[in-house]
C-alpha positions in Angstrom: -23.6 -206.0 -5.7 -27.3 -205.6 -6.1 -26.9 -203.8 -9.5 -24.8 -206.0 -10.6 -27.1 -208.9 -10.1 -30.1 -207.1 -11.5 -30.4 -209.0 -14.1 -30.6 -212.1 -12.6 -32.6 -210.8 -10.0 -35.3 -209.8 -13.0 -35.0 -213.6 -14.3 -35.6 -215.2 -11.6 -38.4 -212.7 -10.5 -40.4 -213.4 -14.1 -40.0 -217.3 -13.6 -41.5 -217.1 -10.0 -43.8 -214.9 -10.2 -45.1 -216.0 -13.5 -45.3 -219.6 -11.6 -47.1 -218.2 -8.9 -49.8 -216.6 -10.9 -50.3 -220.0 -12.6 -50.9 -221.7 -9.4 -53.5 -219.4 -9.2 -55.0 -219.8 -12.0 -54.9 -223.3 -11.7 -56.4 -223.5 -8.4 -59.2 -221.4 -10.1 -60.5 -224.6 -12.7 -57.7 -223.4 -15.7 -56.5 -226.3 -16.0 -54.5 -225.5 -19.7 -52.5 -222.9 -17.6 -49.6 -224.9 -17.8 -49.7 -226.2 -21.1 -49.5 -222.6 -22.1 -46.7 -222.0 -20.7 -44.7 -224.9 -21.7 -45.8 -224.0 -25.1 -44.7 -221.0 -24.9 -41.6 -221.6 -22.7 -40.3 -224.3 -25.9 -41.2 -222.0 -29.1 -39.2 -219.2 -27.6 -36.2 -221.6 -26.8 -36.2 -222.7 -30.4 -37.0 -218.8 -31.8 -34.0 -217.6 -29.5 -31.9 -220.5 -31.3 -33.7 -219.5 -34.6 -33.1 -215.7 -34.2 -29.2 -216.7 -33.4 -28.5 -218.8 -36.4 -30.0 -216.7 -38.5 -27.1 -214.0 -37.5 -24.6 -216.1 -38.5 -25.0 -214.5 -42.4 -25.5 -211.3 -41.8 -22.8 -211.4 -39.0 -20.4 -212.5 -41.3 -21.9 -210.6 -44.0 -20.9 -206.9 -41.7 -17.9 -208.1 -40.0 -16.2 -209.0 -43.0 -17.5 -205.0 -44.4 -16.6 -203.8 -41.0 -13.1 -205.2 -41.7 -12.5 -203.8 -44.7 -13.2 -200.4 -43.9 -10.8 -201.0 -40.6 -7.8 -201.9 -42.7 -9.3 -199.5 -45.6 -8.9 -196.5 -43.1 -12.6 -195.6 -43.3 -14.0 -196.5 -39.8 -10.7 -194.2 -38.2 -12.2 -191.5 -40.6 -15.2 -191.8 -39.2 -14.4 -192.0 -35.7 -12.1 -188.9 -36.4 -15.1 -187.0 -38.0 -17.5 -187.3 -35.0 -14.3 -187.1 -32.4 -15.4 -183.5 -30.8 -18.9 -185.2 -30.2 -18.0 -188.5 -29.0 -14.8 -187.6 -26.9 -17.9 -185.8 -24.5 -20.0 -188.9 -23.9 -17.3 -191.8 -24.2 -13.7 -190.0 -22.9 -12.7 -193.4 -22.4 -11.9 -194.3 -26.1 -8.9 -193.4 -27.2 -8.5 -191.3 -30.0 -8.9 -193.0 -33.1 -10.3 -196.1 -32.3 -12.1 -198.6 -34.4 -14.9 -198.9 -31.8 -15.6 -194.6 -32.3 -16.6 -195.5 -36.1 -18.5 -198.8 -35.5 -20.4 -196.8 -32.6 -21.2 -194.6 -35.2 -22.1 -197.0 -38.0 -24.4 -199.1 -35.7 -26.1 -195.6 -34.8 -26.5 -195.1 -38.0 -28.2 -198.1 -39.1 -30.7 -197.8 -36.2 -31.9 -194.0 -37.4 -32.2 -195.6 -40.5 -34.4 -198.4 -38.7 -31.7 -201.5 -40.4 -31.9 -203.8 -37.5 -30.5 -206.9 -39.7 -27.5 -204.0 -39.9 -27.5 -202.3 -37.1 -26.9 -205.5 -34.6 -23.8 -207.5 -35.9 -22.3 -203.6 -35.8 -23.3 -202.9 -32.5 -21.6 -206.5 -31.8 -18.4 -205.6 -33.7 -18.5 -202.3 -31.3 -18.8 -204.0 -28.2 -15.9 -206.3 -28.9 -13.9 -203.5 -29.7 -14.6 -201.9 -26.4 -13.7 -205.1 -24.7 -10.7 -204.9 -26.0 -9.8 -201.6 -24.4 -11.7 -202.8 -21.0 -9.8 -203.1 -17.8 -12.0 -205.3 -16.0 -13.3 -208.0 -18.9 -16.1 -209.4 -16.4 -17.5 -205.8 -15.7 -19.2 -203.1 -17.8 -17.1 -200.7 -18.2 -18.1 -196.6 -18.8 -18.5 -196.8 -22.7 -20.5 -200.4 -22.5 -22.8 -198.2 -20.4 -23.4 -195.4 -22.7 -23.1 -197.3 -25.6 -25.7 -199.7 -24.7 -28.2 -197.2 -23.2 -28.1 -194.8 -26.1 -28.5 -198.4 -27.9 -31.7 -198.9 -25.7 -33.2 -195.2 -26.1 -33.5 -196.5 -30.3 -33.0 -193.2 -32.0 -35.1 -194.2 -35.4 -35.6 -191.5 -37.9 -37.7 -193.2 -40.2 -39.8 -196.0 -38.4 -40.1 -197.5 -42.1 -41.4 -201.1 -40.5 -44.0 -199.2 -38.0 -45.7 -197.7 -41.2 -45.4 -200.2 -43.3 -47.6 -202.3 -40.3 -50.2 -199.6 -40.6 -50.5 -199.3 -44.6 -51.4 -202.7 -45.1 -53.5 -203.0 -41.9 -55.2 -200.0 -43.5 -55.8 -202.3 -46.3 -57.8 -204.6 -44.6 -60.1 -202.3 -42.7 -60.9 -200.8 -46.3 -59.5 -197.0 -45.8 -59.3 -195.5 -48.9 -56.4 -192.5 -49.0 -55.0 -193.5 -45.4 -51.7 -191.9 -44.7 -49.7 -194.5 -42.9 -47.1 -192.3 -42.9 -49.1 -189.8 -40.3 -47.0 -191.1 -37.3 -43.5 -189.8 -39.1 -42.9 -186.7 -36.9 -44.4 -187.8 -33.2 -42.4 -190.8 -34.1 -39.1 -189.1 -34.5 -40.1 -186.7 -31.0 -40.4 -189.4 -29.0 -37.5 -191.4 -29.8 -35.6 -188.0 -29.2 -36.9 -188.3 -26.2 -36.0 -191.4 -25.1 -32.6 -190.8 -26.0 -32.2 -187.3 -24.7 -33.5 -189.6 -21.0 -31.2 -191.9 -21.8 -28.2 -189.5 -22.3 -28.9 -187.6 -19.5 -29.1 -190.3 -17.3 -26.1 -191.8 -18.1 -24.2 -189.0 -18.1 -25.3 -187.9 -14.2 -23.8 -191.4 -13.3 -20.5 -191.0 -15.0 -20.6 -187.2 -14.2 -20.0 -185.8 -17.7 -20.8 -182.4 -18.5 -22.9 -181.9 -21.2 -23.0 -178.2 -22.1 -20.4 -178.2 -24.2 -20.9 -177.4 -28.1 -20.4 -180.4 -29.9 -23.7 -181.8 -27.8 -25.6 -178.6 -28.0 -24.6 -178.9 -31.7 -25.5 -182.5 -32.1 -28.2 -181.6 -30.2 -29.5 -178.9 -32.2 -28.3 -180.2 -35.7 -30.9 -183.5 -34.9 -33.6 -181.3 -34.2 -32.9 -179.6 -37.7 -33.0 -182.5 -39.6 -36.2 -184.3 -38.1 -37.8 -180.1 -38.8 -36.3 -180.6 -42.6 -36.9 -184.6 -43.1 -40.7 -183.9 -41.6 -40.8 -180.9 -44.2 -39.5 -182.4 -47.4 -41.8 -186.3 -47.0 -44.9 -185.4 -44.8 -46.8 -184.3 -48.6 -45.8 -187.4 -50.4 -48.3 -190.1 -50.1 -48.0 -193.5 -48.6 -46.8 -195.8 -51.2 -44.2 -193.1 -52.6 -43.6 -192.2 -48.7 -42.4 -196.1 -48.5 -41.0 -196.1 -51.4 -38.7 -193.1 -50.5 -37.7 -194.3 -46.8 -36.6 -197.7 -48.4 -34.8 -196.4 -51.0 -32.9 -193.9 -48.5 -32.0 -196.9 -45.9 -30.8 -199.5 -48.8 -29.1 -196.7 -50.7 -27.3 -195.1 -47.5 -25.9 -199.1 -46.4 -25.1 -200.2 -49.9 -23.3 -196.7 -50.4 -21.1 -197.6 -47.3 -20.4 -201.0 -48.8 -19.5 -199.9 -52.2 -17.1 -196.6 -50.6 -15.5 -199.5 -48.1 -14.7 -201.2 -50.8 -13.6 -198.6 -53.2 -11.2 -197.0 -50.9 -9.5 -200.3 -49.8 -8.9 -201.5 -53.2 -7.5 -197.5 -54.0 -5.3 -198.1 -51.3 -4.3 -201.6 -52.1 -5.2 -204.0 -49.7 -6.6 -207.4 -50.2 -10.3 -206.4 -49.8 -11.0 -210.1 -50.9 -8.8 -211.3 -48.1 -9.5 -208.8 -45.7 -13.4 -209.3 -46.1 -12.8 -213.4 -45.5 -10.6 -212.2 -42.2 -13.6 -210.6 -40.6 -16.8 -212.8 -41.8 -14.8 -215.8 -39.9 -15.9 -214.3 -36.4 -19.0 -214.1 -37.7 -20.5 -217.6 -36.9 -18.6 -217.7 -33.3 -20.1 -214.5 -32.5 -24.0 -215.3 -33.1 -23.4 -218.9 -31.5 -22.3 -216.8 -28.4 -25.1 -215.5 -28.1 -27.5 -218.3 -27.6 -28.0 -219.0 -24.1 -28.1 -215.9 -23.3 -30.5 -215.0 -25.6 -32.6 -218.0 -24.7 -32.6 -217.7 -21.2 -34.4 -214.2 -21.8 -36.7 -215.2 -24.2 -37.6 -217.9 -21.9 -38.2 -215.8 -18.8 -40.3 -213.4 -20.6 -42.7 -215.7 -22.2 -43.2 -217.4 -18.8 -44.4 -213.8 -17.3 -46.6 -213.3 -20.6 -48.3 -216.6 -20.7 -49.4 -216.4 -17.6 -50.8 -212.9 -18.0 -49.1 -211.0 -15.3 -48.9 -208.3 -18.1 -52.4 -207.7 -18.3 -52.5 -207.6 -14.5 -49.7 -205.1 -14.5 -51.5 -203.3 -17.1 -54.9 -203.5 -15.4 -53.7 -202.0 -12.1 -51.7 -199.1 -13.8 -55.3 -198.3 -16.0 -57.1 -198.3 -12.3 -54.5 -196.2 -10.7 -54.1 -193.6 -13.5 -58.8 -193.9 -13.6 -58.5 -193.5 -9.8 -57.0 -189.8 -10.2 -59.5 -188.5 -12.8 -56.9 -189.0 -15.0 -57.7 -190.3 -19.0 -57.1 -193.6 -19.5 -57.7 -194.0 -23.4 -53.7 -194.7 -23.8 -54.2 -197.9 -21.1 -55.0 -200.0 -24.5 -51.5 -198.6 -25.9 -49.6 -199.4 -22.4 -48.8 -202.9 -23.0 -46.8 -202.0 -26.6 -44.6 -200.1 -24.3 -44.4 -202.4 -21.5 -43.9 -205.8 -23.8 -41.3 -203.2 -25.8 -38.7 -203.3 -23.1 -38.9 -207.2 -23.0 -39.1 -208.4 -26.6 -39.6 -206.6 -30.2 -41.7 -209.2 -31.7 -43.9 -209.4 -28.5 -44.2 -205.6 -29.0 -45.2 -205.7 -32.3 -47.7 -208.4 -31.5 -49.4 -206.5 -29.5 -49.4 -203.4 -31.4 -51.3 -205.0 -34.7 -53.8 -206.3 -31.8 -54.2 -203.1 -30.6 -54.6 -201.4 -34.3 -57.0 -204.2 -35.3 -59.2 -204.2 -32.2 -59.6 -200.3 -32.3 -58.7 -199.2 -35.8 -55.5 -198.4 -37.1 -56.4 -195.1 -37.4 -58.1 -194.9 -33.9 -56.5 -192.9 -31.1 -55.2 -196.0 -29.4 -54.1 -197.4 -32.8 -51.5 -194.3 -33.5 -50.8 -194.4 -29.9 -49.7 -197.9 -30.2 -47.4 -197.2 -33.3 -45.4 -194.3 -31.8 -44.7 -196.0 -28.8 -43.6 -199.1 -31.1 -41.1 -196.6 -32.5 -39.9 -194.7 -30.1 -38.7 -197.1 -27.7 -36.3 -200.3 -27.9 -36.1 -203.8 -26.4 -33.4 -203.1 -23.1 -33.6 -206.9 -21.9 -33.1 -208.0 -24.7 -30.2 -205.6 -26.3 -28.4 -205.5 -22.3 -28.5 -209.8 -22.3 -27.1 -210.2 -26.2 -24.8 -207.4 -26.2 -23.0 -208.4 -22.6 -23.3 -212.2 -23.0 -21.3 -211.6 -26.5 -18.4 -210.3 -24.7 -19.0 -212.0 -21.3 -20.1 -209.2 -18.9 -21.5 -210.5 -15.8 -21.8 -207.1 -13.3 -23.8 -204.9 -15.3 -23.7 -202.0 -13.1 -26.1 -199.3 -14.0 -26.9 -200.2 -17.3 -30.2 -201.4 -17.3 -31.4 -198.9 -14.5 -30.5 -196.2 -17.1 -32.2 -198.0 -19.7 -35.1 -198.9 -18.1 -35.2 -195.0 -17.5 -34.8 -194.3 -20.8 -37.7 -196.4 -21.8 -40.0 -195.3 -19.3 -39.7 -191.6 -20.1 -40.0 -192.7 -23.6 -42.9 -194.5 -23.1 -44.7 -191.3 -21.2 -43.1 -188.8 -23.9 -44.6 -191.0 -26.5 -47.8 -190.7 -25.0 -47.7 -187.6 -24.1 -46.7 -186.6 -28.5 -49.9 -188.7 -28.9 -52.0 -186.4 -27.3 -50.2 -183.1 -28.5 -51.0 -184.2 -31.9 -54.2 -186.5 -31.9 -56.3 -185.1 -29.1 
């Protein structure tokens, strides 16, 4: 029962606490402690409403795709093409379901770093696997993995991270900057996270991983981040850029155009069908406004007060206290606010780059960690609210696993390559 409450337990914990520490603050002559955090507590109600209607479009937008490739034939292709791979981490799904290919398109679109994609098909997928979910109040064995691979944010080419750190480059005047420097420790440590994530889940639901479609999968991604590193790291920045955002609009539009190709090939209404699926597009992102909200709110209650900077104080004193190096401290909040909320993240990562350089130790830090981790309140609380999970079992203990060994292993790929 415990797990399944965690959430809620975590809400509640970030209201009270985040109260407490204003009382203290209060009591110690701040007396704009609370008008802080109303402030705060009121912009992220209406950017959690903001951030939910502005779905609707694209939600429509890749649920109408998403239902053309499904009557085209295209997403059972898919799911049939990565079968050996995904009938070891989700035996649940039966062979030659829809929800195999859109797990595999919304994995796509994250390694590509398309959030605007990668969420409505990550939705799409967890509707599917309600569909085929015993229990429709309880996270069932696929939710989990999907949702914790979702968390461990495999990204091959962090194309927002170093587009941050070219134009911050700009304004500290350095001339010839490669914002692009980041690419490999990057793609390491978000391997990484997901290996941790994988893992973990996988001891809970006791599948056995040494089997060859993982080692393949396993050994194939290693390959391609040893041949992607290989065939960009000599470009410069602007064509770098230049290449990464023509790879990730050319890759989605390609899928659109073949889903589109293939249904009208095999005659089906592609207009109609398209219509059919953008319909669930505006009840789907509406869904997902209180629940949204009710994070956002929480999490701007235990930042405005700044029990982050506390947390982050007393982890810097524990790590100084054991003759340990504490130049990543600085960098420990991207990772910490990263689990909570993206934009927060990113926040704090351009602080960090501007108050120490962004081509200062804790600058590069700050980016890796940006990109090798993903935002597991907020991806647990909008993926189960859209389908209406309540017990969440393990999911965010994995997931908070998978960040926190990302968080280390990005750190750790910081100093490999930078100290």
């Amino acid at each position: 029962m415990l797990a399944a409450m965690i959430l809620n337990v975590v809400w509640i914990g970030f209201i009270l606490v985040g109260f407490a520490v204003a009382l203290a603050k209060l009591a110690l002559g701040d007396l704009t402690v609370f008008a802080r955090v109303m402030t705060g507590i009121f912009d992220t109600a209406r950017t959690g409403f903001d951030i939910s209607l502005g779905l609707v479009g694209v939600m429509s937008l890749w649920l109408g795709i998403m239902k053309i490739g499904e009557q085209a034939g295209v997403i059972g292709l898919f799911a049939r093409a990565v079968a050996p791979f995904f009938r070891r981490l989700f035996p649940d799904i039966p062979a030659g379901h829809p929800a195999g290919g859109s797990i595999v398109m919304n994995f796509s679109a994250n390694m590509l770093g398309l959030d605007n994609a990668a969420t409505p098909l990550g939705l799409k997928a967890m509707r599917e696997l309600q569909e085929i979910n015993p229990d429709k109040t309880t996270a069932s064995n696929p939710m989990i993995m999907f949702l914790v691979l979702n968390t461990a944010g495999i990204t091959l080419i962090p194309s927002s991270v170093i587009a941050i750190r070219q134009s911050i480059a700009v304004e500290q005047g350095l001339v010839g900057f490669n914002a692009a420097d980041i690419f490999l420790p990057t793609l390491i440590g978000t391997f990484i996270s997901f290996a941790a994530g994988l893992l973990a889940v996988a001891a809970y639901q006791r599948i056995n991983l040494l089997s060859a479609p993982v080692l393949l999968f396993f050994g194939g991604f290693i390959a391609a981040m040893a041949g992607l590193y290989g065939a960009l790291h000599s470009y410069p920045p602007d064509q770098m850029a230049q290449i990464t955002g023509l790879l990730g609009s050319g890759v989605i539009f390609s899928v659109i155009v073949l889903f589109v190709a293939v249904g009208a090939l095999r005659r089906i209404n592609v207009y109609e069908a398209f219509v059919e699926g953008a319909k669930d597009g505006f009840g789907v992102a509406i869904q997902i406004v209180p629940y949204l909200i009710a994070i956002l709110v929480a999490i701007s209650v235990f930042r405005s007060t700044g029990c982050m900077d506390y947390v982050v104080g007393a982890i810097g004193a524990a790590v100084g206290a054991v003759g340990l190096d504490t130049d990543f401290v600085p960098a420990l909040p991207v990772g910490l606010m990263k689990t909570l909320s993206g934009s927060g993240a990113r926040g704090l990562m351009i602080d960090v780059m501007k108050t120490y350089g962004v081509d200062s130790f804790e600058g590069k830090l700050a980016a890796i960690i940006q990109g090798s981790t993903e935002t597991t309140f907020y991806v647990l609380a909008v993926y189960f609210g859209s389908v209406n999970i309540r017990r969440t079992r393990y999911a965010l203990t994995c997931g908070l696993i998978a960040d926190a060994v990302g968080v280390v292993g990005a750190i750790w790929v910081g100093y490999l390559f930078y100290r």
